[in-house]
N, C-alpha and C positions, 0 to 999 in steps of 0.2 A: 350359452355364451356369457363370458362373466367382463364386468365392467371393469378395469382396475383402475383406479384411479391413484398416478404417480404419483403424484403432492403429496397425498395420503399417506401410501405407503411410506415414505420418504418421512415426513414428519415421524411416524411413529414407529421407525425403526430402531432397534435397540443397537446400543453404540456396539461393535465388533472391529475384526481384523480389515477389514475392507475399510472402513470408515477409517484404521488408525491408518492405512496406508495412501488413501487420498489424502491425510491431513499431513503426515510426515513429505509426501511430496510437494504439498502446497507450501508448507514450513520450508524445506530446502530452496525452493524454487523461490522463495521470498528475502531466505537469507541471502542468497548472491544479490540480490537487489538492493539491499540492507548494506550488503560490503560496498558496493561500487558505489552509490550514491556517500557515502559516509567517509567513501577514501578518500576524496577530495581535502577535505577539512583536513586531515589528519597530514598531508604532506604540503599543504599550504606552504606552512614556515620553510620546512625544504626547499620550495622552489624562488621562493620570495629571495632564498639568499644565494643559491646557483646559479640561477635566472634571473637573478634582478626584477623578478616583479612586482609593479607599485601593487598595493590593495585592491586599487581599484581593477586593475585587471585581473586580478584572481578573481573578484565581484562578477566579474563580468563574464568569465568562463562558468562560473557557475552558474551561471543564469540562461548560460548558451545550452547548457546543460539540461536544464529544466525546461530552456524552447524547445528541444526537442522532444522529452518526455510530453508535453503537453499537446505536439501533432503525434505523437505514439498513443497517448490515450485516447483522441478521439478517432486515428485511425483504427486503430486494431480494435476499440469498442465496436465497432458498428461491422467489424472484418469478421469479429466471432459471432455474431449474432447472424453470419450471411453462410461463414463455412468453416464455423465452427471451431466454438475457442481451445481444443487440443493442436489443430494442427496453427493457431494463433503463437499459445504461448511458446509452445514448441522454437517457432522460429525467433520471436522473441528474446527468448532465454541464448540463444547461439546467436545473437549480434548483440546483444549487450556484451555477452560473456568475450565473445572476440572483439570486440574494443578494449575491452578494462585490458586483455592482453596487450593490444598494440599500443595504449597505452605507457607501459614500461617500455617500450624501444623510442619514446618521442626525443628529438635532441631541440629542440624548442616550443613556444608557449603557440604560434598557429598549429601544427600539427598535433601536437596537444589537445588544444581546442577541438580540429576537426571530429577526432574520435574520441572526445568527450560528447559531441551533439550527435554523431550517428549513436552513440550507446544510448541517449539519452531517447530515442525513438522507440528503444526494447525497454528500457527505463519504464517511460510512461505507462506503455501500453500492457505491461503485465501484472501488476497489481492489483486493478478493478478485476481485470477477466478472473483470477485466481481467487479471489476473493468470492466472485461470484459463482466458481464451480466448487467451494469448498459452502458455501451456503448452500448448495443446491444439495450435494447430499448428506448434508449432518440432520440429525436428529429434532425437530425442531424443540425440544425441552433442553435438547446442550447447545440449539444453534451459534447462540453469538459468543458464548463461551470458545468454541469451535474456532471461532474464524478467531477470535482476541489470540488463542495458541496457536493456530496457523501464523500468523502474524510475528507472532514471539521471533521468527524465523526474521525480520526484516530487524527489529532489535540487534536480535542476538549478532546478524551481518554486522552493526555497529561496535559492539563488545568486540567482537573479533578484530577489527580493525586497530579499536585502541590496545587492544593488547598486545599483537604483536607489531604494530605500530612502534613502542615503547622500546623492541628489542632490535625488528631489523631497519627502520629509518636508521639510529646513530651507527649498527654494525654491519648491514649491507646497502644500505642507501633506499631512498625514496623508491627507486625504478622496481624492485621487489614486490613492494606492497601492491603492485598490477600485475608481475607475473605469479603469485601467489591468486590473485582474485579471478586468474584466468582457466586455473583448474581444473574449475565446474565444467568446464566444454567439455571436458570426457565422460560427465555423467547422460550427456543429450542424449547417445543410444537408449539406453535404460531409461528418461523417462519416454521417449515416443516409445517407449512397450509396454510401459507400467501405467500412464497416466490418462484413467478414465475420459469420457469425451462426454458431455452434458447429454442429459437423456433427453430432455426437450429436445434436440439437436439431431439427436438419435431417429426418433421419433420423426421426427416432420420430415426428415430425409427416408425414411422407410426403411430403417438398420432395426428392423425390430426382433431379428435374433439375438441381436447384443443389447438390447431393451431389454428382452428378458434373461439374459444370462445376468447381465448387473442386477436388476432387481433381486435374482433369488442371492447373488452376495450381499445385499443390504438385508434380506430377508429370509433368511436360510428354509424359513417352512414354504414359503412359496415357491411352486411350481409350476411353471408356464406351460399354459394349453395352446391347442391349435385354433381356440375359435377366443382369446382372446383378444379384446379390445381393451386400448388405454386411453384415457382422456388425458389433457396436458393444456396449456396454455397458447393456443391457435393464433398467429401473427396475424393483422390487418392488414389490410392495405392501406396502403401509406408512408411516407418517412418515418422509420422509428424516434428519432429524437424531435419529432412534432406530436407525439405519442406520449411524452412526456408530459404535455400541457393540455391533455385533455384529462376530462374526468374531472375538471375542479384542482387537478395537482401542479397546476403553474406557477402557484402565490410558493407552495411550498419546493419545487424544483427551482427557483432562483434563492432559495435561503440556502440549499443544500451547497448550491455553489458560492455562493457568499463566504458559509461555512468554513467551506471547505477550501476555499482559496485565503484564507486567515488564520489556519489551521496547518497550511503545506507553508504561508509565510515565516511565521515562527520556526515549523521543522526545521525547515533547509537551511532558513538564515542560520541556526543556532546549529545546525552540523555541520556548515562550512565553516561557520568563525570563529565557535567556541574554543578551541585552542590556541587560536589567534588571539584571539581577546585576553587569554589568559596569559600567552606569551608578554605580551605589551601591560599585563596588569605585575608582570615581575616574574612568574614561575619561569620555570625550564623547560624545557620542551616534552619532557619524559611525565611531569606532572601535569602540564595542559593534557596531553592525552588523558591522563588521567579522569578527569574531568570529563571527556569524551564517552569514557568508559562509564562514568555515575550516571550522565543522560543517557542514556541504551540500557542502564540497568532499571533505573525510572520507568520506561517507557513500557518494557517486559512487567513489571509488578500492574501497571495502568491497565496492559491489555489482559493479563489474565484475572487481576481482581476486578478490572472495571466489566471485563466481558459476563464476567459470574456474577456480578453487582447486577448489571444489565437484565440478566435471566430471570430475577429474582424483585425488583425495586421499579423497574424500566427501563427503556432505552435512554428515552428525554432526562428523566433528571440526573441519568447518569453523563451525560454528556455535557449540559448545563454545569453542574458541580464540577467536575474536572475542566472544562475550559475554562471556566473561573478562577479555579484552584492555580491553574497552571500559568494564566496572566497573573496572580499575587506574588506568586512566586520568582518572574522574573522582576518584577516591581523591585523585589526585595532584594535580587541578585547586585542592582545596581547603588545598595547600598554599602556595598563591601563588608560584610559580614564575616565572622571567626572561621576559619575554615572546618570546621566540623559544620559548622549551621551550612556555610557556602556547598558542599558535598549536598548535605540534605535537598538544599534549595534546586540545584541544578537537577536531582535525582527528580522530584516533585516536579519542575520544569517540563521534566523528559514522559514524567505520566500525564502531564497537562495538556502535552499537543502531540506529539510522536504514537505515547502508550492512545492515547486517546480517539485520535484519528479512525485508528481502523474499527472501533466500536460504531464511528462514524458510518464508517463505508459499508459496514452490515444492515446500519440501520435505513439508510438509501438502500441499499441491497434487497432490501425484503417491502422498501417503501412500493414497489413498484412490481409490476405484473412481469410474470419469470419470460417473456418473451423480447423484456427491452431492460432487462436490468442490465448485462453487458454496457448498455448504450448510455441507462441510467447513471450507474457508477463512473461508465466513461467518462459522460459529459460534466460529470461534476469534476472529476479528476482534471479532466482537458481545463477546462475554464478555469479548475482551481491552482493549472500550474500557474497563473499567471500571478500571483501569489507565491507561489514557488520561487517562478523566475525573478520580480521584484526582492524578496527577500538577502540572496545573495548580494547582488547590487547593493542593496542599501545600506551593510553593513561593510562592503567595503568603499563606500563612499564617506559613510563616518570615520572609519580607520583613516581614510584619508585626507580629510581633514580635519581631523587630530582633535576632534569633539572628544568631551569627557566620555570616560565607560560607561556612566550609568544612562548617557543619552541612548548607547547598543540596546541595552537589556530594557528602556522604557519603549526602543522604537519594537521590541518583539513581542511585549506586552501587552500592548492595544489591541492587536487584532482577538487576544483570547475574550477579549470583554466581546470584541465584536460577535466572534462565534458564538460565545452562549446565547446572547438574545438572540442570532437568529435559528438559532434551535429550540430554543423554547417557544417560536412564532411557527414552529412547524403545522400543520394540520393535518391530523394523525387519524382524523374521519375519512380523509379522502384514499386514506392508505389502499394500495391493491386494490381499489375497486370498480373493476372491469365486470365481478360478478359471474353470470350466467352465461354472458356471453364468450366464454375464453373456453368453456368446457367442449371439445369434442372426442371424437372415437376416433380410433386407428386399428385395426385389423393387425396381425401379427402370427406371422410363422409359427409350427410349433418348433419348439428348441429341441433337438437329439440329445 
């Protein structure tokens, strides 16, 4: 009888075709995330002048937005951790994606709203879970690199927006940019047939033929026996997210969300308004996107150089330094700067908290025992929309009353000072350590 031990294997598996196809579907599955969340900003000015709305109710849709992504995260965190995050994201993915649809048929700003907050529920809740099945089976020596280019995919959703943003807002109008972002519903067959289901997951349910079918694709020399057993990470008893605060890891699961709620602030504020901001600073609406477009391309250079930084330097100082980096930078934005420098700024902006983030959510991700990371990531997600949701709001509360520019760009600033110290307060001894007690056996079919 041979022991296998998942983790193991998994860590030291060499990157192949299996591995680029769970990443390529975690990248897709992130870009739709990436567009809908980002289209908002992008047809603001649009509705501000067909619709007549003030600032501050655009503030305020977006924020309704992000209350629901914030019970999306903590519901579907704790939905995949019970039955499991494929058939989670799964449905996730097809009610965000059919909202961003019905949003282009909206003929006013309630209806609007409505299915901006039910998207905002598939919103929330699929980014931790994906994050955390793309950490599960990358390589642990490419791990955070892995999840930084899965991510590229929530980025790149934003490029895409400002780019054709630029063409069909002034030549087919606003309502486009949601039947464009609704698409992806035809991909949902293909992933519930492509897209792996967590082997922990696998495992504790007693799918242990597809336990080993996946493993010999991660590991093409292995070959599963019939008197195989796999050890994995064994659930307790208990609440999962009171799970969090054992072990000495309490001091550090309130920084995570601290974090990370200071860190989704800046995001969202500065994807909703940035083109607003820009409108009202004198551009036109074709070069505000623009603008849009330099923070998404930031954000992409943050996640893939800051994730390979990460592999290589650490997690902590790479997050430290870039939240840092990225509050100097808005600092500076509100000094009105040349526009070459102001490109640069907002690019460095976009690696400061956007690129930065999901280097974040790996490193919660792996901060915590693979039984309650779902719930881990969630809950810091969950809490830290409310960060999110303030963010919006606030910046159209200044639009509204007619505070100077550089008051926007100093109020999205602060939080990145906040973030780095509470990341460098992390305690990185307490990390995963559940120990001996998490290791059991499971018995396993052999595979035809």
């Amino acid at each position: 009888m041979r022991k296998i031990n998942v983790a193991q294997m998994v860590d030291e598996s060499r990157f192949n075709s299996f591995h680029l196809k769970v990443l390529l579907w975690c990248a897709f599955i992130l870009w739709c995330d990436g567009f809908d969340l980002t289209v908002l900003g992008s047809v603001i000015p649009s509705l501000t002048e067909e619709w007549g709305m003030a600032s501050g109710t655009a503030g305020l849709i977006g924020s309704l937005t992000l209350f629901g992504a914030l019970l999306g995260a903590f519901s579907c965190g704790i939905l995949a951790d019970k039955f499991g995050r494929k058939k989670v994201v799964v449905s996730a993915f097809i009610l965000f994606n059919l909202m961003t649809l019905l949003q282009g048929f909206s003929q006013g700003v309630i209806d609007f709203a409505i299915y901006r907050f039910i998207g905002g529920l598939g919103l929330g809740g699929i980014m931790p879970i994906v994050i955390a099945l793309t950490t599960e089976y990358a390589p642990k020596s490419m791990r955070n690199m892995l999840v930084g280019l899965s991510c590229v995919g929530f980025a790149t959703g934003g490029i895409v927006v400002a780019l054709l943003g630029i063409y069909v807002i002034p030549n087919l109008g606003w309502e486009w940019m949601f039947f464009i972002g609704g698409l992806p519903l035809l991909a949902a067959p293909f992933l519930i047939k492509y897209l792996p289901e967590s082997l922990n997951f696998l495992i504790a349910k007693g799918e242990y033929e597809q336990v080993g079918q996946i493993l010999k694709r991660l590991n093409p020399s292995y070959t599963p026996e019939k008197e195989d057993t796999y050890e994995i990470d064994l659930p307790q008893k208990g609440m999962p997210v009171a799970k969090l605060f054992e072990e000495k890891r309490g001091f550090s699961t309130i920084l995570f969300w601290i974090a990370t709620a200071c860190v989704l602030y800046m995001m969202y504020g500065l994807s909703t308004w940035l083109p607003q901001l820009m409108v009202e600073a004198g551009y036109p609406l074709t070069s505000s996107l623009s603008f849009l477009f330099a923070l998404n391309f930031g954000a992409i250079v943050g996640q893939v150089w800051g994730g390979w930084l990460a592999d290589r330097v650490g997690v902590k100082r790479i997050l430290v330094t870039f939240f840092t980096c990225g509050g100097l930078c808005l600092v500076l934005l509100g000094l009105e700067p040349g526009i070459v420098l102001l490109y640069l700024l907002v690019a460095l902006a976009g690696a400061g908290s956007q690129g930065t983030q999901v280097i974040n959510l790996a490193y919660i991700t792996n901060f915590y025992p693979a039984y309650v990371r779902s719930t881990g990531v969630g809950s810091s997600l969950g809490l830290g929309r409310i960060g999110a949701i303030i963010g919006p709001a606030v910046g159209g509360i200044i639009l509204e009353l007619s505070l100077p520019l550089q008051i926007n760009f100093i109020a999205y600033a602060i939080p990145g000072f906040i973030a780095a110290m509470a990341m460098w307060l992390v305690q990185d001894k307490y990390s995963n350590s559940y120990g001996g007690n998490v290791v059991h056996a499971y018995q396993t079919k052999a595979v035809e």
